[in-house]
N, C-alpha and C positions, 0 to 999 in steps of 0.2 A: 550434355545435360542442360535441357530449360534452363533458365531461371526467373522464376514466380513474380507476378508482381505482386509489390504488397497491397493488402487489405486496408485499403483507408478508412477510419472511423473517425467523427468528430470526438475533439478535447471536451468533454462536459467539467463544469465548477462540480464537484464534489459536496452533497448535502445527504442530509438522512435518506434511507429506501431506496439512493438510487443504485447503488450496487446489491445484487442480491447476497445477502449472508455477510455483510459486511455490517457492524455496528460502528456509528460514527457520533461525537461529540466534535459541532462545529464548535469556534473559537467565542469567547464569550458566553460561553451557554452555559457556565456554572461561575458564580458571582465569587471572587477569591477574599481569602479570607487575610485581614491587615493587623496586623500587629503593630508593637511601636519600631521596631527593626527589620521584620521580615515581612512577604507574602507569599498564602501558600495559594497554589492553583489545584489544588483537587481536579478527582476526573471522577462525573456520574456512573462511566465505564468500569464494569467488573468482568475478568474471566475465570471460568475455572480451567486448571492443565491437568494435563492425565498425570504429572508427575510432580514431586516438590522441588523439584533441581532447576532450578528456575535463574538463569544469566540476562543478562541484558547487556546494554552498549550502547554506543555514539555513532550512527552511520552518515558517511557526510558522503554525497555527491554533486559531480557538476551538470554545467550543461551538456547534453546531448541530443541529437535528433530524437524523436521521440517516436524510433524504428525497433520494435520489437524484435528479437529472433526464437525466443522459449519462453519458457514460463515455467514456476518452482510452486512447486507445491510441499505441506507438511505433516505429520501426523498429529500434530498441535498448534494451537493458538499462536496465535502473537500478537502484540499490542506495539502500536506505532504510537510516539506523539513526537509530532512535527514543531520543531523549535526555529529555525527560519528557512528562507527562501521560499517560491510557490515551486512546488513537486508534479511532476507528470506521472503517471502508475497505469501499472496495466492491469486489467482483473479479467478473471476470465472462468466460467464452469468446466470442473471435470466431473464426467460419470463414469463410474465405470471403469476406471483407467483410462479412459478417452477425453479428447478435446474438447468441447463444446464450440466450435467456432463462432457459432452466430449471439453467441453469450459476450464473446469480446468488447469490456469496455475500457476506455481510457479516460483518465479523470485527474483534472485540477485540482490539489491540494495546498491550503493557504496554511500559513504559519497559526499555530497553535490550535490547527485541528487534530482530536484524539482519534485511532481505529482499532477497533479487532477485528481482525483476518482469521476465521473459523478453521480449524484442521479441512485440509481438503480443499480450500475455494483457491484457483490459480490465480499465480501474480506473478509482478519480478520488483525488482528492486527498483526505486524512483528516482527519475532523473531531473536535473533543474530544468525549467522551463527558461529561466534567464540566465544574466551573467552569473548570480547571486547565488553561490552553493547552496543545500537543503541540507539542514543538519538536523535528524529526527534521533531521538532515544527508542531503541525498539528490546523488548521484554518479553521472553520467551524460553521456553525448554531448550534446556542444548538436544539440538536433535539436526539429524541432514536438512538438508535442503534440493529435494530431488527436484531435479530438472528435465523436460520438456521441452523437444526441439518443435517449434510449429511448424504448419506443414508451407506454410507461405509467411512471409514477414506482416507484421502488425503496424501501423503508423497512423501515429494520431495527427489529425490535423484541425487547425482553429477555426 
C-alpha cells in the first residue's frame, strides 16, 4: 500500500469570517469589566445546545507537527476559549457524511481568543504551535466525538 503525501496548506492568524461557520471573539474585543478585587472577561459569544446537560473542562496540549490524520465532528456545539499558548486547529466542511477536502483550513489561534464550532463543521483538537502548552476551557454537551479518518494527511505549514 501507497503512502499519500500530505496535503500542505498555509497556517492562517485566525480572525472573524475566515473560517466558514465558525463564530469567533478575537482577544480584546470586549472591554472587561474591574472591580476593587476581581475582573470579569465576558464573551459577546452565545450558543444555543440541543440539550441542557452541558460539561465543560480544561484541555491542555503541547507541541506537535501540525500533521493532521482525521477529523471529529459533533451533533452539537461547542465553545472554546483559549487561556494560553498560540494553538494550530484544523477546520474542515462535512456534507453529507463526506469530506470536503478543498474546505481544509488550518489556523493560528492566540491566547484569549473566544470560538463556536457549530454541530457538524469538522475539526480536531489543537496543537501548540511552540514550546508553550495551549490551555483552552472548552463547553459543551456530553456527547461523542465521532471521528474521521482523512483520505491523505493534512499539514499546515507557515
Amino acid at each position: 500500500m501507497e503512502k499519500s503525501l500530505p496535503l500542505k496548506i498555509p497556517i492562517l492568524d485566525l480572525e472573524p469570517d475566515l473560517v466558514n461557520g465558525i463564530n469567533v471573539q478575537m482577544p480584546g474585543a470586549v472591554k472587561p469589566y474591574q472591580d476593587t478585587y476581581f475582573e470579569w472577561n465576558g464573551s459577546s459569544l452565545s450558543s444555543k445546545f440541543r440539550t441542557t446537560e452541558i460539561n465543560g473542562g480544561i484541555l491542555k496540549t503541547w507541541h506537535h507537527v501540525p500533521v493532521f490524520m482525521e477529523i471529529e465532528s459533533h451533533v452539537d456545539a461547542e465553545m472554546f476559549y483559549f487561556l494560553s499558548g498560540v494553538a494550530v486547529m484544523l477546520f474542515m466542511d462535512i456534507e453529507e457524511n463526506q469530506l470536503v477536502l478543498d474546505t481544509a483550513q488550518i489556523v493560528r489561534i492566540q491566547p484569549g481568543t473566544q470560538i463556536i464550532i457549530p454541530e457538524g463543521k469538522g475539526h480536531f483538537v489543537a496543537v501548540a504551535e511552540g514550546d508553550e502548552p495551549v490551555e483552552m476551557v472548552v463547553v459543551a454537551p456530553k456527547m461523542e466525538a465521532s471521528r474521521i479518518a482523512l483520505p491523505t494527511p493534512v499539514e499546515g505549514v507557515a
